[in-house]
C-alpha positions as protocol buffer text, in pm:
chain_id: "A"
residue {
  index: 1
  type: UNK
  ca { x: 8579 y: 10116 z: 11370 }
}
residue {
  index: 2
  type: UNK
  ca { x: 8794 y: 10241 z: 11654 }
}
residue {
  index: 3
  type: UNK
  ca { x: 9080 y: 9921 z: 11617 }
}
residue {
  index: 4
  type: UNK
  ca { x: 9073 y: 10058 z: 11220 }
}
residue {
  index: 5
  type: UNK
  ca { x: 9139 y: 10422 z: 11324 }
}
residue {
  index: 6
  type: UNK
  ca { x: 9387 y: 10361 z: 11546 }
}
residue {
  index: 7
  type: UNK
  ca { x: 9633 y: 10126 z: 11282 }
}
residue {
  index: 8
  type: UNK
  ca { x: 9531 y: 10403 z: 11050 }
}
residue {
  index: 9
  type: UNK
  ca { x: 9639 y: 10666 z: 11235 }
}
residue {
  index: 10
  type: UNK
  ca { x: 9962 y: 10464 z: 11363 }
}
residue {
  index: 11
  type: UNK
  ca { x: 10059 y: 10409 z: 10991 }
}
residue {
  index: 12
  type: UNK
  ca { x: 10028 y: 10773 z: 10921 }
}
residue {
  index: 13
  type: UNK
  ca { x: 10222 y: 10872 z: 11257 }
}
residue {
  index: 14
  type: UNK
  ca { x: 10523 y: 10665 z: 11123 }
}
residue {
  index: 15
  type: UNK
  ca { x: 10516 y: 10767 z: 10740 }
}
residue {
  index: 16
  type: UNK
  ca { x: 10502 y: 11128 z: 10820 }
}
residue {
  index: 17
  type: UNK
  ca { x: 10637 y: 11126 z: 11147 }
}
residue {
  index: 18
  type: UNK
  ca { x: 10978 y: 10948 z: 10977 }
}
residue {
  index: 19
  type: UNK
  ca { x: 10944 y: 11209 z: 10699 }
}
residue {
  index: 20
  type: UNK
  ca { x: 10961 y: 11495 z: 10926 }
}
residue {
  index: 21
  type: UNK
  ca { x: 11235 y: 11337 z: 11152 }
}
residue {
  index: 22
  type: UNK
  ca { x: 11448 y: 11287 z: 10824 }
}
residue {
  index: 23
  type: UNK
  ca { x: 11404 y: 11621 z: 10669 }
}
residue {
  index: 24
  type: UNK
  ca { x: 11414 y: 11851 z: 10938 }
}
residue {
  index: 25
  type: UNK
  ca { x: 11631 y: 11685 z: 11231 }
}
residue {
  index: 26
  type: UNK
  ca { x: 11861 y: 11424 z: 11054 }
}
residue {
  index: 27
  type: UNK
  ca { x: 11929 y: 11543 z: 10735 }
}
residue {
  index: 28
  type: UNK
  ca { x: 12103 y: 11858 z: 10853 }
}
residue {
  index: 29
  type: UNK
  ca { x: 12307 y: 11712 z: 11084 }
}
residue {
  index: 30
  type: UNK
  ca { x: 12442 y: 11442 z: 10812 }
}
residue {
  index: 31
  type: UNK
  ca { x: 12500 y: 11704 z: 10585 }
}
residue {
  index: 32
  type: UNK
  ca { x: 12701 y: 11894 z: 10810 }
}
residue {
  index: 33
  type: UNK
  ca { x: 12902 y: 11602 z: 10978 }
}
residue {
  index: 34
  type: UNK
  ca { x: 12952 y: 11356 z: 10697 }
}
residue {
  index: 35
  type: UNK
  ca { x: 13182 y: 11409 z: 10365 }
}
residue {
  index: 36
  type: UNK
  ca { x: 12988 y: 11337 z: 10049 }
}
residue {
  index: 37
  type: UNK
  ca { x: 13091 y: 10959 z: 9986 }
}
residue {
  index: 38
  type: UNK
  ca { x: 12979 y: 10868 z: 10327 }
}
residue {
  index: 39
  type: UNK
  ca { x: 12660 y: 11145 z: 10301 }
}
residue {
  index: 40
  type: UNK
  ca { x: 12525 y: 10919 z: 10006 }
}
residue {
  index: 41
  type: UNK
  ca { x: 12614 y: 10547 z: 10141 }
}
residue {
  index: 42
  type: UNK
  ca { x: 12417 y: 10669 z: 10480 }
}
residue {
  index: 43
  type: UNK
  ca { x: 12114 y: 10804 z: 10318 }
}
residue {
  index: 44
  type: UNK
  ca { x: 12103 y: 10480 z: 10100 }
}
residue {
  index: 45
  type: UNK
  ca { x: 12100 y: 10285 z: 10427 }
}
residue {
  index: 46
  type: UNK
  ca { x: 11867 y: 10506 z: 10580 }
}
residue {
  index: 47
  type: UNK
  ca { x: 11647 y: 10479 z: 10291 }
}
residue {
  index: 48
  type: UNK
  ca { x: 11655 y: 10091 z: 10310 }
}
residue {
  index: 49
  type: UNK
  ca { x: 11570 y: 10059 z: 10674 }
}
residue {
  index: 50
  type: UNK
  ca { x: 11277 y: 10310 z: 10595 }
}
residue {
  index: 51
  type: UNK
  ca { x: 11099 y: 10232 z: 10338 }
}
residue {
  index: 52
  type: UNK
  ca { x: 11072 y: 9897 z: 10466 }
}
residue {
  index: 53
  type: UNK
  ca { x: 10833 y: 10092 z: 10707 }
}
residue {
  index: 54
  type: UNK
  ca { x: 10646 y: 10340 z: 10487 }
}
residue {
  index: 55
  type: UNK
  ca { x: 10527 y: 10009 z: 10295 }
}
residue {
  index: 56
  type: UNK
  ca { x: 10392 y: 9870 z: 10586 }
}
residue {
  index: 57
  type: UNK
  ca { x: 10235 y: 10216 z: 10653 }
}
residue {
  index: 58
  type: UNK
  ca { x: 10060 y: 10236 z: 10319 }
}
residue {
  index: 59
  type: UNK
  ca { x: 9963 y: 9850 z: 10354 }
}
residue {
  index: 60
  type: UNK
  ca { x: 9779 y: 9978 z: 10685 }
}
residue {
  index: 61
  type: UNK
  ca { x: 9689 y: 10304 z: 10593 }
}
residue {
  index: 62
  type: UNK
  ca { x: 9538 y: 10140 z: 10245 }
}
residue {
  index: 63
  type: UNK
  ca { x: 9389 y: 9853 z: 10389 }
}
residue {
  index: 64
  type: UNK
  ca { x: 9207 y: 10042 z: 10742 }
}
residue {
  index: 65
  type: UNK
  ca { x: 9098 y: 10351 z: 10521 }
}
residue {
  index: 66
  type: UNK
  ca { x: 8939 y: 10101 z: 10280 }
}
residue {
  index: 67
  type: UNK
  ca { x: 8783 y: 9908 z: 10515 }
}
residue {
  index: 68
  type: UNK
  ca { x: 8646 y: 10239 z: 10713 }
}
residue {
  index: 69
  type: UNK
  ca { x: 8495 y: 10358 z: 10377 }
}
residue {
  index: 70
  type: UNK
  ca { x: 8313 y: 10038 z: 10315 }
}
residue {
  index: 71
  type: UNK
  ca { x: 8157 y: 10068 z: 10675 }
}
residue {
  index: 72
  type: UNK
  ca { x: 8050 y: 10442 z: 10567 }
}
residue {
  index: 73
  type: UNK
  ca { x: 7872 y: 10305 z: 10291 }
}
residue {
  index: 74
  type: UNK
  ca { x: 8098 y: 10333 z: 10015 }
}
residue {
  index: 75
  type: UNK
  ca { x: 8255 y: 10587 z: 9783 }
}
residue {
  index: 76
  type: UNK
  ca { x: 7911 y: 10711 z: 9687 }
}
residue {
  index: 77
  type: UNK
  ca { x: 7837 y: 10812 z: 10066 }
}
residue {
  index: 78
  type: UNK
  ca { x: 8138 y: 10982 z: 10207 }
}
residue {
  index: 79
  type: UNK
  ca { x: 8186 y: 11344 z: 10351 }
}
residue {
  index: 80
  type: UNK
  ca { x: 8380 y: 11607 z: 10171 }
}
residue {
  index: 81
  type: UNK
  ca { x: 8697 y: 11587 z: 10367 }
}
residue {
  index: 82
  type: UNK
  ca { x: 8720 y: 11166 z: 10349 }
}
residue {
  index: 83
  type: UNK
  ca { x: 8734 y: 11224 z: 9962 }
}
residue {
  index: 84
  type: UNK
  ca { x: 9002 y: 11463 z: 10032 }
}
residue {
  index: 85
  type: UNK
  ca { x: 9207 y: 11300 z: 10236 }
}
residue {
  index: 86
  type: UNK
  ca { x: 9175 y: 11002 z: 9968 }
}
residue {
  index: 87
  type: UNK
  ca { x: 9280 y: 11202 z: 9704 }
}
residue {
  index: 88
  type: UNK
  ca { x: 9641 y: 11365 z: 9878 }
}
residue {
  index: 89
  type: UNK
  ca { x: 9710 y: 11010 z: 10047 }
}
residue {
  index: 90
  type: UNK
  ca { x: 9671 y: 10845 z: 9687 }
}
residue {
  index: 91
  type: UNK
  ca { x: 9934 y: 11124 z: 9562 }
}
residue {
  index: 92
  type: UNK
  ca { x: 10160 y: 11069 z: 9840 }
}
residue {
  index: 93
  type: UNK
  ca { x: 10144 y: 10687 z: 9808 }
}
residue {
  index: 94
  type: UNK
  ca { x: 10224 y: 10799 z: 9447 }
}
residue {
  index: 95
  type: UNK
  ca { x: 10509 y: 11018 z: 9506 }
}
residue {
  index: 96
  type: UNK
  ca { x: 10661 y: 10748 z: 9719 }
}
residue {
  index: 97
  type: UNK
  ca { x: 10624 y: 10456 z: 9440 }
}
residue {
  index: 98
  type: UNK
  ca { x: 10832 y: 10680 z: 9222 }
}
residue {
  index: 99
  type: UNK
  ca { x: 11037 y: 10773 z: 9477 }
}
residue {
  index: 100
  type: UNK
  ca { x: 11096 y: 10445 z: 9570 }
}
residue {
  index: 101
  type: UNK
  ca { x: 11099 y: 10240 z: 9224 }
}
residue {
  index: 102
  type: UNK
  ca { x: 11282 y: 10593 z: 9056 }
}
residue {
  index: 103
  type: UNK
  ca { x: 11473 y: 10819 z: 9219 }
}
residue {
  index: 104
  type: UNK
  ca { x: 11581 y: 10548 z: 9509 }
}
residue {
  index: 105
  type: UNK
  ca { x: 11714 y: 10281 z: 9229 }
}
residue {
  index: 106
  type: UNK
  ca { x: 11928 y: 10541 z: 9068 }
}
residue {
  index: 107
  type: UNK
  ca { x: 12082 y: 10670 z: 9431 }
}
residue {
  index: 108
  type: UNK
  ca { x: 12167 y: 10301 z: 9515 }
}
residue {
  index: 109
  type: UNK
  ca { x: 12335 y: 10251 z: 9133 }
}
residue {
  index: 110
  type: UNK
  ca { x: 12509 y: 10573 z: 9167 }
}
residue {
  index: 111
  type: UNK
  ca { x: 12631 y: 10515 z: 9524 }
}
residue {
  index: 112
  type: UNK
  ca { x: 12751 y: 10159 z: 9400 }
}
residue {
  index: 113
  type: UNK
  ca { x: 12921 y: 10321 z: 9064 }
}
residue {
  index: 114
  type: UNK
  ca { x: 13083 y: 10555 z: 9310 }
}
residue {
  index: 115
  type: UNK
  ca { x: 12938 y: 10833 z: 9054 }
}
residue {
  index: 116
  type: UNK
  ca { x: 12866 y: 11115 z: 9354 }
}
residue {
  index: 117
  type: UNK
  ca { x: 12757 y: 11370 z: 9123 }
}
residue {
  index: 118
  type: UNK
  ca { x: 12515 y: 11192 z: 9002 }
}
residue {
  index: 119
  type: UNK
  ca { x: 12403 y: 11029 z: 9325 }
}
residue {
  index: 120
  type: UNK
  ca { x: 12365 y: 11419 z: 9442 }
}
residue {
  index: 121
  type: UNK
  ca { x: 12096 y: 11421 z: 9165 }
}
residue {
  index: 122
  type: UNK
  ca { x: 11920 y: 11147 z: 9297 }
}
residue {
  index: 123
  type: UNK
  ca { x: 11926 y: 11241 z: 9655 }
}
residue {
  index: 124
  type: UNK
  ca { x: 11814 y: 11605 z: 9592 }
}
residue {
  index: 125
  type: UNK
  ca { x: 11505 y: 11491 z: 9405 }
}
residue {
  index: 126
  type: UNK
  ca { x: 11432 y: 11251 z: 9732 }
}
residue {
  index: 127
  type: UNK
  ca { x: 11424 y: 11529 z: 9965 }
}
residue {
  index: 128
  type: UNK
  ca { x: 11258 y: 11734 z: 9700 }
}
residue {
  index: 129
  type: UNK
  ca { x: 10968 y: 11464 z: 9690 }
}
residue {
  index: 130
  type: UNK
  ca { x: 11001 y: 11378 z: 10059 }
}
residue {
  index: 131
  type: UNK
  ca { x: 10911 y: 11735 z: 10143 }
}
residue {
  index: 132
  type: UNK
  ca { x: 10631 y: 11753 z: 9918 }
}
residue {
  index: 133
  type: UNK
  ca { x: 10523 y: 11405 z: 10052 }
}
residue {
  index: 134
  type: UNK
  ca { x: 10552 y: 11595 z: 10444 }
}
residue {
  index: 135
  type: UNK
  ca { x: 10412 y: 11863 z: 10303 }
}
residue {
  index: 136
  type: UNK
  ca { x: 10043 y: 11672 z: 10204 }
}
residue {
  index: 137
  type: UNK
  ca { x: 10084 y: 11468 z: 10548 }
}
residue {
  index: 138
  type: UNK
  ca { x: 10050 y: 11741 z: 10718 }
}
residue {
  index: 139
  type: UNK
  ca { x: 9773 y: 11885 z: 10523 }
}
residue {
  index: 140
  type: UNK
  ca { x: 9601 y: 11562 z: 10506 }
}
residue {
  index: 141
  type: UNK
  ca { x: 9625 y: 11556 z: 10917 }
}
residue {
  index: 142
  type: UNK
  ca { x: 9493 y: 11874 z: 10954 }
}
residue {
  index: 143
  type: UNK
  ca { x: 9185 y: 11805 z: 10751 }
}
residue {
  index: 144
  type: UNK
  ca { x: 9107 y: 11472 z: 10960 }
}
residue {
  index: 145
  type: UNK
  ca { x: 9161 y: 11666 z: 11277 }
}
residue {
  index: 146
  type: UNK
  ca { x: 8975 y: 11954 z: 11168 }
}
residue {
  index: 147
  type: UNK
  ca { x: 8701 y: 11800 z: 11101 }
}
residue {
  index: 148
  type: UNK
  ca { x: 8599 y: 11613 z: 11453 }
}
């Protein structure tokens, strides 16, 4: 079980570790340096090289934390706090599909369509869900680390 902890805990290090390095150190700078045109074609870019990761998190996050709960025993015989942190990394992996399949899609037509005020929109609702999303992370880690 310790080789499935480890890619489990790698896949959440890069998910919320990426969040947090987005949100809090890059996006201020970008907003400060770059003019809006070039703002919105940089996130878009950003977003693409991302993403590509956080799938590849939730594939290993998904796949080691559903293995794990099989060698518990199963849904039917797991602690409090492994329901939990079930539940808020379902909603995150939620938040991100529609993040992803939603509010992404229209960024990348709106930065194509050259329509900036609408590809404001878009971008404010990603760092409104990417927050939330950082948000749960780090509640989710503090229950896992709590609890050994």
């Amino acid at each position: 079980m310790g080789t499935l902890k480890v890619l489990h805990l790698l896949g959440v290090v890069i998910w919320v570790g990426g969040m947090f390095f987005a949100y809090m150190v890059l996006r201020p700078v970008v907003n400060q340096l770059l003019p809006s045109p070039q703002m919105f074609k940089f996130w878009q870019a950003i977003f693409a090289s991302f993403f590509h990761w956080v799938w590849l998190s939730i594939t290993v996050i998904l796949a080691s934390g559903l293995h794990m709960i099989s060698e518990m025993g199963g849904f039917g015989k797991l602690p409090f706090n492994v329901y939990l942190m079930f539940a808020i990394g379902s909603m995150m992996m939620v938040i991100f599909i529609y993040v992803f399949f939603t509010a992404y899609r229209k960024l990348k037509r709106y930065v194509a369509e050259e329509e900036w005020e609408l590809a404001g929109i878009s971008l404010v609702q990603i760092r409104v869900l990417i927050g939330l999303n950082l948000i749960l992370g780090f509640v989710t880690i503090a229950i896992a680390v709590l609890d050994t």
